[in-house]
ZAMARGU-4260 file (C-alpha; in steps of 0.2 Angstrom, whole numbers, plus 5000, padded with zeros to 4 digits):
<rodrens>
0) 4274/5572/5385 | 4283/5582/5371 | 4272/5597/5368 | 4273/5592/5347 | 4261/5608/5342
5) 4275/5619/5352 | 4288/5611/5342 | 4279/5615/5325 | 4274/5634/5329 | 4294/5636/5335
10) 4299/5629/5319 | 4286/5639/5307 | 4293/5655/5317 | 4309/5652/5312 | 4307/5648/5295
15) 4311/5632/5294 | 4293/5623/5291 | 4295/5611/5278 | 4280/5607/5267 | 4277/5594/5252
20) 4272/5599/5234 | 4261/5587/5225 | 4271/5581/5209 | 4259/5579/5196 | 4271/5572/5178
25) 4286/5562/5178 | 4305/5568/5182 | 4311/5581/5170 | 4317/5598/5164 | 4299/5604/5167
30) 4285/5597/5178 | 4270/5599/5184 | 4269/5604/5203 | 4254/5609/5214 | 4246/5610/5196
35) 4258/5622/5190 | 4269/5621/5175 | 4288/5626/5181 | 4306/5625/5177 | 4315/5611/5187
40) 4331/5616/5195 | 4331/5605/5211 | 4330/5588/5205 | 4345/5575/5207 | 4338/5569/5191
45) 4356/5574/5183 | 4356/5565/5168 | 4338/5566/5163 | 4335/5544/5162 | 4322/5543/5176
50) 4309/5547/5161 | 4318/5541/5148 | 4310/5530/5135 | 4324/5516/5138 | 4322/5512/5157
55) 4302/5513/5154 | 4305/5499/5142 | 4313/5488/5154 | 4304/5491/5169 | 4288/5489/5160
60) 4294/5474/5152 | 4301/5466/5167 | 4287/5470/5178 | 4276/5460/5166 | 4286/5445/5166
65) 4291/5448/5186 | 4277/5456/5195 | 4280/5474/5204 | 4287/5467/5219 | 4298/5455/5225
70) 4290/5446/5238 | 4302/5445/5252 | 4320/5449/5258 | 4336/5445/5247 | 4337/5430/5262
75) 4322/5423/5259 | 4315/5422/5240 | 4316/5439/5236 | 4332/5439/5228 | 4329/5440/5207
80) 4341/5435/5194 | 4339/5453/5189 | 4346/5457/5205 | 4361/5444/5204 | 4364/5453/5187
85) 4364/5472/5192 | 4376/5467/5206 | 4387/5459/5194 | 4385/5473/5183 | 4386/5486/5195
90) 4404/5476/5201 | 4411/5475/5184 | 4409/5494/5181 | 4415/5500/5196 | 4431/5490/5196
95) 4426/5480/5211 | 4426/5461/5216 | 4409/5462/5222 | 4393/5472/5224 | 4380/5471/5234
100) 4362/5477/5234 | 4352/5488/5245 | 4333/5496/5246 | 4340/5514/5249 | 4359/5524/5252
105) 4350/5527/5269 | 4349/5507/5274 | 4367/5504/5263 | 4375/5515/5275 | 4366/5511/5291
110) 4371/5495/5287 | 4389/5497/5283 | 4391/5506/5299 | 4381/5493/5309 | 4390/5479/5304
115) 4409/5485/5306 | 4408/5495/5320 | 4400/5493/5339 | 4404/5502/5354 | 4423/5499/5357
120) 4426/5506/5340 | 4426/5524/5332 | 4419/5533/5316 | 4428/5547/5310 | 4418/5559/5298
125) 4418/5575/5291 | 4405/5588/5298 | 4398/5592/5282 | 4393/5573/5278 | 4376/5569/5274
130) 4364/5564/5285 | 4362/5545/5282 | 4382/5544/5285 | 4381/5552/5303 | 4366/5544/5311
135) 4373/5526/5304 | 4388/5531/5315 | 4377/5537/5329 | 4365/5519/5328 | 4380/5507/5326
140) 4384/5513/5345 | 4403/5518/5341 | 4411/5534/5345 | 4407/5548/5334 | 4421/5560/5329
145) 4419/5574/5316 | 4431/5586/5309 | 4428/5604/5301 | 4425/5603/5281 | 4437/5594/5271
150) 4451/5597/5283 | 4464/5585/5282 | 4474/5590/5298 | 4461/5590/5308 | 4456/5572/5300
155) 4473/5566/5306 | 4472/5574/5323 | 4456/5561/5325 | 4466/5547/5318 | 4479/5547/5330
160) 4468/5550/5344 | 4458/5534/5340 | 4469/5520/5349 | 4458/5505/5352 | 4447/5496/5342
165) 4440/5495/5326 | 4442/5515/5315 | 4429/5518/5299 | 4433/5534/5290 | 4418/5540/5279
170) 4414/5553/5268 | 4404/5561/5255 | 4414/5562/5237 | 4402/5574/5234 | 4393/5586/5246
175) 4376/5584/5243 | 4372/5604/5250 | 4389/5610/5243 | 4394/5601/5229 | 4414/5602/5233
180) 4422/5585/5231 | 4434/5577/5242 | 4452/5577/5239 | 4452/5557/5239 | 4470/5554/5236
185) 4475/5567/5249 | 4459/5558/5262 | 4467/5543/5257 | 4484/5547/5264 | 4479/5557/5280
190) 4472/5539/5283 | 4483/5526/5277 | 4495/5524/5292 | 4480/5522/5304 | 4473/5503/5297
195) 4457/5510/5295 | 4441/5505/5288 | 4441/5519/5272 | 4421/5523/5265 | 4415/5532/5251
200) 4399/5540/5248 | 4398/5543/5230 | 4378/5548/5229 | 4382/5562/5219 | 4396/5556/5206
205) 4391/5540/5202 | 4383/5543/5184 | 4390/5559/5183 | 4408/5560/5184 | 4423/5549/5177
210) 4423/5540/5162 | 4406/5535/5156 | 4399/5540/5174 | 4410/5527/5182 | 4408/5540/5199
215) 4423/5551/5210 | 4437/5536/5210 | 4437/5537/5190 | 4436/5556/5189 | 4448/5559/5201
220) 4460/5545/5195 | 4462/5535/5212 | 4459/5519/5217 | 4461/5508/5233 | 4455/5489/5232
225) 4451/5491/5252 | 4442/5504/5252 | 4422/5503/5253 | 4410/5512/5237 | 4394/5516/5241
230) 4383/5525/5227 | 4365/5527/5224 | 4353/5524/5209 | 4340/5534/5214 | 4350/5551/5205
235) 4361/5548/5190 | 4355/5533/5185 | 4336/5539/5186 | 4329/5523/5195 | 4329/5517/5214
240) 4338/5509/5226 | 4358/5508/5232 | 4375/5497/5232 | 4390/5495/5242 | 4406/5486/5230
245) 4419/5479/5239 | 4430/5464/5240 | 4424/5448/5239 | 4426/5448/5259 | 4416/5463/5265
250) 4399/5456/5252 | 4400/5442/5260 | 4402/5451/5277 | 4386/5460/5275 | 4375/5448/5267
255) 4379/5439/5283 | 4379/5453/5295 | 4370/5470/5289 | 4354/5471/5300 | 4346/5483/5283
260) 4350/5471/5271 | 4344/5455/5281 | 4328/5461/5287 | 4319/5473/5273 | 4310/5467/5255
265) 4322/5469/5241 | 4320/5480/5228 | 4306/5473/5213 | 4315/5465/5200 | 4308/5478/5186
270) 4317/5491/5195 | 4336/5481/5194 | 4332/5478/5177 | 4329/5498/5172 | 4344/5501/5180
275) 4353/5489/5170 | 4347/5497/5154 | 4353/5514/5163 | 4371/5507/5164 | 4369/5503/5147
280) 4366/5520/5141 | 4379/5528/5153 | 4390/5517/5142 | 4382/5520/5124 | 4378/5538/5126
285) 4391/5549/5131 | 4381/5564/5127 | 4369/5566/5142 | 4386/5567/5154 | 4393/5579/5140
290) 4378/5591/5140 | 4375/5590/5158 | 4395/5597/5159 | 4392/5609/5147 | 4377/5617/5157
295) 4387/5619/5171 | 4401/5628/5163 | 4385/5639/5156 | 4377/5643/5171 | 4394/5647/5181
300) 4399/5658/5167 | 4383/5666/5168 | 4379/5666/5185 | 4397/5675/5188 | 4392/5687/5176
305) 4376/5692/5186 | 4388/5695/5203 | 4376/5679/5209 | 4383/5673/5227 | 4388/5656/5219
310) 4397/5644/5231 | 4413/5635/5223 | 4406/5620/5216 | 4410/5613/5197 | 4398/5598/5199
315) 4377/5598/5195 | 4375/5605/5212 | 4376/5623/5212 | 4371/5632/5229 | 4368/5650/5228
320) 4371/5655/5248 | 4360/5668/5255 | 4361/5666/5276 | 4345/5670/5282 | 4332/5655/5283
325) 4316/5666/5279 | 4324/5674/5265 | 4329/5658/5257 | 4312/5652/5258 | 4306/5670/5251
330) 4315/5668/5235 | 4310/5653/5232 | 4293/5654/5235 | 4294/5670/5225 | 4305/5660/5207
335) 4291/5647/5211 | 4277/5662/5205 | 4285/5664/5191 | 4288/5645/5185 | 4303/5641/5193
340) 4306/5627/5208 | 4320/5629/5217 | 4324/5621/5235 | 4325/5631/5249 | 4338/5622/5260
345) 4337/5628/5278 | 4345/5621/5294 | 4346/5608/5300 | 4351/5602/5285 | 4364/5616/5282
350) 4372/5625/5298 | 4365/5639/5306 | 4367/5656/5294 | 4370/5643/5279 | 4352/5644/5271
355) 4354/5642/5251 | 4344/5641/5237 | 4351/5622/5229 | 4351/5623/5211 | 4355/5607/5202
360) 4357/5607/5186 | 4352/5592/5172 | 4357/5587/5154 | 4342/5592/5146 | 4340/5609/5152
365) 4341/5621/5138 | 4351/5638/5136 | 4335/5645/5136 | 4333/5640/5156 | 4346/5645/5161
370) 4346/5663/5156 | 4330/5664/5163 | 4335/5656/5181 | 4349/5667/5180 | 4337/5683/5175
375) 4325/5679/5187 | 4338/5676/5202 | 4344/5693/5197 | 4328/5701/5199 | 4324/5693/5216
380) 4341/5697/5223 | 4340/5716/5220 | 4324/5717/5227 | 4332/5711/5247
</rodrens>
C-alpha cells in the first residue's frame, strides 16, 4: 500500500505543497481571503462579469422560475430551453453550425478525445498543453505524442510518423501558465496534408480576444470550418461550465458518443441563462475588453520599467518567471502580507526550474494596482 503521509512530507520538502484559502466575497479586483482584504492578481476573472450586476440578474431570475438544478443529464430531462438557447447562441457567435454543452472544459475535452480516438489512433499535442488536454489523450487509450513548445517542425515530424489510424492534433490557443498564443494559421498548415482531426482550446481567448471577445480564430484572423472549438465560460464570460462548436456532424457525434456528456447532470438552467446575458454584454459593452487591454499595455510598460523577469506574453496572463519552487511560494506568501494574492505556480503544473509567480490581469483593476504590484514586486525581488 502507497505510503500517502510519505508522499505528502516529500512534496511539503520540496515546496510544492498546495494549500486552499477560504474565499470569503465574490470574484473581483479585491477580495476577501482567509479574512484578509487584498489585491487580486490571480483570477481568470478577465473581464470582471462573474460579479457583475447583469448575470446576478439573470441567474437570480432564472433560478426562481427554474430551480438551482437541472435535475438530470442533457439525455434524460435535464436539458433546459435555456440550454438549447446558449447553444445556439454560443454557435451563432463563434461562427459555427453547432455548439454543444458541457459541465466543465475538463469533461468537454475528455469527451472530445474519448470519442474520436481509441487505441489504434494517435493524439498529437504540444508539451505545454494544459492538463485536461493531455490526460483526455492518456484516458481515450490512443497513442500520445508531444512535441517541444509551439514547435512547428517538430509538429510535423509527429505528423508523418503517425500512419495508421485516426490522428487528432490539439492545442491550447492560449497557454494557460505562459500566455503565448499559437501560430494558428502556421498549426494549421504543418497539419493540413495529414487529414487530421484539428482541436482548439481557447480557455483563455474566448471573451478576451477578437472582435467582441469572439476568441483566438477572430483575433488571429483564421478560420477552418473542420476544425473543432473548445472554450470555457468559467473565465471570460464570468459564469460556469464549457462548449465544444463544430459542424452539424461532430454535435451530433457527441451527443451520441461523448461518455462526459452522456453520463453527468447538466448545468442548472440559471447558469445557461447568466451566460447568455454575458454574451450580451461582450456585445454591447466593448469597454471591459478595452480596459482589460489597456491594463496590460500598463503593467508591461511598467513592469519592463522595473527590470521585472516578465515572460513574453501580451495577453491577461502575465508570468513573472523565478525557477526555484520555494522562492516562488516565498514571494507570494510574502505580497500576500501585504494585501496582494498572487499564485505561486510550481511543478507539476510547470516543468522543473519553471516556478512562476502567474499574474493575471482584469478590466477593473486600477492604475493604482498596478503600480503597487509592480512596487511591491520590486521590493520582494531585491531582497533574494
Amino acid at each position: 500500500m502507497k505510503d500517502l503521509r510519505k508522499a505528502l512530507e516529500q512534496r511539503q520538502q520540496l515546496g510544492l505543497y498546495r494549500q486552499r484559502r477560504q474565499l470569503q466575497s465574490p470574484q473581483g479586483r479585491l477580495i476577501q481571503l482567509n479574512g484578509q482584504s487584498c489585491l487580486n492578481f490571480c483570477s481568470n476573472d478577465y473581464l470582471g462579469f462573474a460579479s457583475h450586476p447583469k448575470l446576478i440578474e439573470a441567474f437570480t431570475s432564472a433560478a426562481r422560475a427554474t430551480g438551482v438544478g437541472s435535475g438530470s443529464a442533457h439525455l434524460v430531462n435535464g436539458h433546459h430551453q435555456l440550454h438549447h438557447q446558449l447553444e445556439e447562441a454560443l454557435a451563432e457567435f463563434t461562427g459555427y453550425p453547432r455548439a454543444l454543452l458541457f459541465s466543465t472544459g475538463y469533461m468537454a475535452n475528455l469527451g472530445l478525445a474519448q470519442s474520436l480516438c481509441g487505441r489504434h489512433d494517435t493524439v498529437i499535442e504540444d508539451k505545454l498543453n494544459h492538463a485536461s488536454l493531455l490526460d483526455a489523450a492518456q484516458l481515450s487509450g490512443a497513442r500520445l505524442r508531444r512535441y517541444p513548445h509551439l514547435d512547428y517542425e517538430a509538429l510535423q515530424q509527429q505528423l508523418e510518423r503517425s500512419t495508421e489510424g485516426e490522428i487528432l492534433v490539439s492545442s491550447d490557443a492560449v497557454f494557460s501558465m505562459d500566455g503565448d498564443q499559437l501560430d494558428i494559421a502556421r498549426w494549421q498548415a504543418s497539419c493540413q496534408p495529414y487529414n487530421a482531426w484539428l482541436m482548439l482550446d481557447d480557455a483563455h481567448g474566448f471573451g478576451v480576444l477578437g472582435e467582441q471577445g469572439r476568441g483566438s480564430l477572430n483575433h488571429q484572423g483564421t478560420g477552418n470550418p473542420q476544425m473543432i472549438y473548445m472554450a470555457t465560460l468559467g473565465k471570460a464570460l464570468g459564469t460556469s461550465g464549457a462548449f465544444v462548436a463544430g459542424s452539424e456532424d461532430l454535435i451530433e457525434y457527441l451527443i451520441q458518443f461523448a461518455r462526459s456528456y452522456i453520463y453527468t447532470t447538466a448545468m442548472p438552467p440559471a447558469v445557461a441563462a447568466a451566460t447568455l446575458a454575458s454574451l450580451q454584454l461582450l456585445q454591447q459593452e466593448p469597454e471591459h475588453q478595452q480596459a482589460l487591454k489597456r491594463n496590460i499595455h500598463t503593467f508591461k510598460s511598467m513592469a519592463t520599467q522595473a527590470s521585472l523577469p516578465l515572460m513574453p506574453s501580451d495577453t491577461a496572463i502575465q508570468p513573472l518567471l523565478l525557477g526555484d519552487a520555494q522562492l516562488t511560494v516565498n514571494v507570494s506568501q510574502q505580497l500576500f502580507t501585504q494585501g496582494i494574492h498572487l499564485a505561486a505556480i510550481r511543478p507539476p503544473t510547470v516543468p522543473e526550474g519553471s516556478a512562476r509567480l502567474r499574474i493575471t490581469l482584469r478590466a477593473d483593476h486600477q492604475l493604482s494596482d498596478l503600480e503597487q504590484l509592480v512596487e511591491r514586486l520590486q521590493l520582494a525581488l531585491a531582497h533574494l
